[in-house]
N, C-alpha and C positions, 0 to 999 in steps of 0.2 A: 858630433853626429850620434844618432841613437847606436846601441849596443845590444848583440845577442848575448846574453847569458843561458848556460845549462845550468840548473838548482838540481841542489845534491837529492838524490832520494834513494831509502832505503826501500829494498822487495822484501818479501816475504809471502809466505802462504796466506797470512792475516790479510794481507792488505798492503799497499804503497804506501811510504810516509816521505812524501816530498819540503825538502826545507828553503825557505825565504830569507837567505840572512845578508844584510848589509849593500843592496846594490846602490843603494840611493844614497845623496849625502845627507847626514841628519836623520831623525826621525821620521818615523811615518808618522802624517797628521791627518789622514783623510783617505779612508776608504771607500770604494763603491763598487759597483758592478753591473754590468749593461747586457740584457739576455733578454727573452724571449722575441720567437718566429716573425718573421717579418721585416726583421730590421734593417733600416738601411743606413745611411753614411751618420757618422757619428763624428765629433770633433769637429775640424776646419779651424783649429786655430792653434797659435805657440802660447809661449807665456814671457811673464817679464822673470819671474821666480821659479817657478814650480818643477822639480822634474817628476815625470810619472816611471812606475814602472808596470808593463802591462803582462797579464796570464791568461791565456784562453784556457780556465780550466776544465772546458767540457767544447767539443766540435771542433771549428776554425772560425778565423775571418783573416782578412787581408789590411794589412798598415801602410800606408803611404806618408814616408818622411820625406823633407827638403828641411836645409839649414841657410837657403842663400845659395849655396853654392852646389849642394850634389842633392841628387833627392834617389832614395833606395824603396824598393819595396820589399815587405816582408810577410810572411804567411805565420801567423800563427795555430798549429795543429796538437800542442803537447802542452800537459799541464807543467812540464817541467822546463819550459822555455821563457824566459823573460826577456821583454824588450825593454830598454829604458831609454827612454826620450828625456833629452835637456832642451831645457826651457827655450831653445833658439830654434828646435825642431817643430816645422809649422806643419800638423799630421792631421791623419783623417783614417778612417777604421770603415770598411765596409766588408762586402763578400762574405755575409755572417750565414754560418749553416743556420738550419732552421731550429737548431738543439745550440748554438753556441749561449757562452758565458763567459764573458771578458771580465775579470778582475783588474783593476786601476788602482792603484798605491798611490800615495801622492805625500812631498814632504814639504806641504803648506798645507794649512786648509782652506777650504774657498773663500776666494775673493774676486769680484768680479770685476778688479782693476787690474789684477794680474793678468788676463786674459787678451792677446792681440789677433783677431779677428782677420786681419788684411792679410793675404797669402802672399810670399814671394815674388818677383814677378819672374814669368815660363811656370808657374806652378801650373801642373796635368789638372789639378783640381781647383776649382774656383769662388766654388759656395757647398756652403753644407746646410741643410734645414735642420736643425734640431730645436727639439721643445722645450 
């Protein structure tokens, strides 16, 4: 089942230096990020491989996991919070401020066989439109 992590960061006067190290197994192999106003449900699927690990690093949105068996919801507000979802975690991202920036890490790169589309069944959420 997905996982909060707190990433270490340093303060100072300068500035915040927030660090990302080792949540995921393997390498990162793919990066992205999903922002501007408007946005609505994002995801609506697991995978066969992939785990992600996700940053809101500017505003919020809300995460909605299920594994089969429990389904959590979580809010992300801090750039220094990660969530990481494994591959059996069939999620979906909405409730985006109209300033958010969701950073997604990923340790495959895309494929769109890895990708399982069909939600658990009792999943809250049933379709997601993405482009």
């Amino acid at each position: 089942m997905a996982r909060i992590f707190t990433l270490e960061t340093f303060n100072s006067v300068s500035g915040n230096l927030t660090v990302y190290n080792n949540t995921l197994p393997g390498d990162i192999k793919r990066v992205f990020y999903i922002h501007g106003g408007g946005i609505g449900q994002r995801g609506g699927h697991r995978h066969h491989k992939a785990w992600n690990a996700l940053i809101c690093l500017v505003g919020q949105c809300h995460v909605y996991v299920q594994d089969g068996q429990r389904e959590e919801d979580y809010t992300l507000v801090s750039p220094n919070t990660c969530l990481v979802l494994e591959p059996k975690d069939w999620h979906v991202m909405d409730q985006f401020s109209e300033d958010a920036v969701l950073l997604v890490l990923s340790n495959v790169s895309y494929d769109k066989a890895d990708y399982i589309d069909e939600p658990y069944p009792d999943c809250r959420y049933t379709s997601v439109n993405n482009p």
